[in-house]
N, C-alpha and C positions, 0 to 999 in steps of 0.2 A: 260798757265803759270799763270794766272791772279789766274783763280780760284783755281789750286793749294795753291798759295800764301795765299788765302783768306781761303782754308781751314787751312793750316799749320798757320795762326794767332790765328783761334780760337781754334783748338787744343794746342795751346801753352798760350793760356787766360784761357782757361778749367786745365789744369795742371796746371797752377801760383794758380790760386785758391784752389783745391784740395791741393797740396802743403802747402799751407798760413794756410790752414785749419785743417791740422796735424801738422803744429807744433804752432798751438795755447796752451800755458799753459793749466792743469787741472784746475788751480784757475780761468781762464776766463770762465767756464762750469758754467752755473746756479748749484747752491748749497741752497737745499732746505736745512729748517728747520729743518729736521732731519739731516742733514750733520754737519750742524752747531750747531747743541742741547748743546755741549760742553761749547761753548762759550759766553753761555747765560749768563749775570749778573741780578738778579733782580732788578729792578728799587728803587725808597725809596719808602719807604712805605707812602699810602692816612696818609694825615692828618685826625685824629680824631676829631668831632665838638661837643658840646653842643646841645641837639636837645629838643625841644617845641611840646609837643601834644594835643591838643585840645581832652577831650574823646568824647566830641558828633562829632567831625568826622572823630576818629581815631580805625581804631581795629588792635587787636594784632594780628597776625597771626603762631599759634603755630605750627610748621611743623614733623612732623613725628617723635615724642620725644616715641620711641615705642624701644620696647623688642628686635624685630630682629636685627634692625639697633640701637641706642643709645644704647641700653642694650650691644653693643661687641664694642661701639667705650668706651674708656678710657677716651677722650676729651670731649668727649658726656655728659659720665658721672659725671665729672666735672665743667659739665656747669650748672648742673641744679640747684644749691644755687642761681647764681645770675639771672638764669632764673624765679625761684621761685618767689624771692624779685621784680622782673619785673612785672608776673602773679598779684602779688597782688595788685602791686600800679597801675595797670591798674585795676583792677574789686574795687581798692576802687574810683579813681575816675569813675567810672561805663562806662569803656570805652568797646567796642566791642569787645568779643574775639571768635576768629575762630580757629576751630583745623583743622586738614588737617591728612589722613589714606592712606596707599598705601595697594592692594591687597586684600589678607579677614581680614588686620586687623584693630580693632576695639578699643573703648574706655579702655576696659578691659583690652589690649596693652600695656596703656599709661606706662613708663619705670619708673616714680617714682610717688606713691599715691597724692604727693602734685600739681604735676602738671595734675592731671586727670581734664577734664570737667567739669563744674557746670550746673546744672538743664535749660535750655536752651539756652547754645550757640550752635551756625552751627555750623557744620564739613562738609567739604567734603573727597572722595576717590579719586585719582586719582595719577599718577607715576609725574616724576619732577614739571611739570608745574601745582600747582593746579588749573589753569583756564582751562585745557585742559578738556574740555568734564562730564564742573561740571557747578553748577547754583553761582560758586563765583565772578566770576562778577557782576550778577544780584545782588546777595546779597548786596554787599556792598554800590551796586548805591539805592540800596532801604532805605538802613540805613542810605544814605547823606556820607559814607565814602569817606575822599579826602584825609585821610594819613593813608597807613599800614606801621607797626612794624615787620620784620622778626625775626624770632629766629628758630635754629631748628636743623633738620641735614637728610643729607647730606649738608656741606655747597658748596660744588659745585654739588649740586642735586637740593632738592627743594629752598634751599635757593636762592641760584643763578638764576633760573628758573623762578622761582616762582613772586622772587624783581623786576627781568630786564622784566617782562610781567606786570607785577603793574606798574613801569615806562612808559612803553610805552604805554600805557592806559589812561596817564595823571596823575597816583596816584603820589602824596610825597613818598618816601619808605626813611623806617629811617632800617638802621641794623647795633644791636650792635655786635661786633665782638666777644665780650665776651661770646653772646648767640648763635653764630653758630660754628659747628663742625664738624668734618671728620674724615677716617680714619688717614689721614694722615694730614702734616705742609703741603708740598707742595700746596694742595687741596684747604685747609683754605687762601694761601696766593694768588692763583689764583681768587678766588672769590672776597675776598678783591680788589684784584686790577683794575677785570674786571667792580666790581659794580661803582667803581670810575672812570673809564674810558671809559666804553662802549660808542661806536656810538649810539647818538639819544637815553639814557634816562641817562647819568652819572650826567647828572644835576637835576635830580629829587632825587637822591639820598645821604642821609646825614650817612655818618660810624663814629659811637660813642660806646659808650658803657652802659652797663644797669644804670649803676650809674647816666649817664649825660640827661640821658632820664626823664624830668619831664612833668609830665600831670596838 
């Protein structure tokens, strides 16, 4: 009779449970991010800062301003007036400028005459990350560089890639929002948020725009 008893307990503890466990709400089920995607609000927007470049140990880092990609983004194209007026007052204070190529493309690329290369700056090749599997790290510790300048596009491509790997590096990283772009708003606002937020380099990084940027 004992062990009877002692079976018919935990049979009867095994069923409460099972039980309890079907009739838990849907809502008490983890609900991943994509369940929830609806009810996303974006957060406010980073404040925008005034930013300071020293040229002897700053360079600019021009990112993939090329035919395939700038040339079919709209945003892109639009950017490159005040990219331009950037480009300049960075090569008159004679400050470092780096271009950056993805794939077999090349200077010849570059999406408008004004913003092409001058007679000896670096470039490297490479897909988001321009430090991936190039000599742009080296470069820059050679030249004393301790703050780069983003501009470019993809802004959640190289941009975004590119700034939060120069942060973690130890660089300053300045990006004006004015001079990055994407196919889309959402893209542009994701970057933005991540560079001001990101774990372990959000503090290296200063979001302003080309105007507020003096050398």
């Amino acid at each position: 009779m004992a062990i009877r008893r002692k079976i018919f307990i935990a049979t009867a503890a095994i069923l409460a449970v099972l039980a309890f466990s079907s009739a838990r709400p849907q809502s008490a089920a983890v609900r991943t991010i994509i369940d929830e995607w609806a009810s996303v609000k974006p957060p406010p927007p980073p404040e925008l800062k005034p930013a300071s470049a020293d040229p002897k140990t700053t360079a600019l880092l021009m990112l993939d301003f090329l035919k395939p990609n700038c040339g079919a983004r709209p945003r892109c194209l639009a950017s490159v007036p005040r990219v331009k007026a950037l480009l300049e007052a960075a090569r008159a204070a004679n400050a470092t400028v780096i271009y950056s190529f993805f794939g077999a493309t090349k200077a010849s690329d570059i999406v408008d005459p004004s913003l092409a290369p001058a007679p000896g700056d670096f470039s490297v090749t490479s897909s988001a990350d321009k430090f991936l599997d190039t000599d742009l790290e080296k470069t820059l510790k050679d030249k004393g560089i301790r703050t780069v300048i983003t501009v470019g596009s993809a802004a959640n491509g190289a941009v975004l890639y590119t700034a939060s790997s120069a942060a973690l590096r130890g660089l300053k990283v300045i990006v004006p929002v004015d001079g990055i772009s994407s196919g889309d708003l959402y893209s542009e606002q994701l970057t933005a948020w991540q560079l001001a937020n990101g774990p372990g380099f959000a503090d290296q990084v200063t979001l302003t725009t080309t105007d507020r940027i003096k050398f």
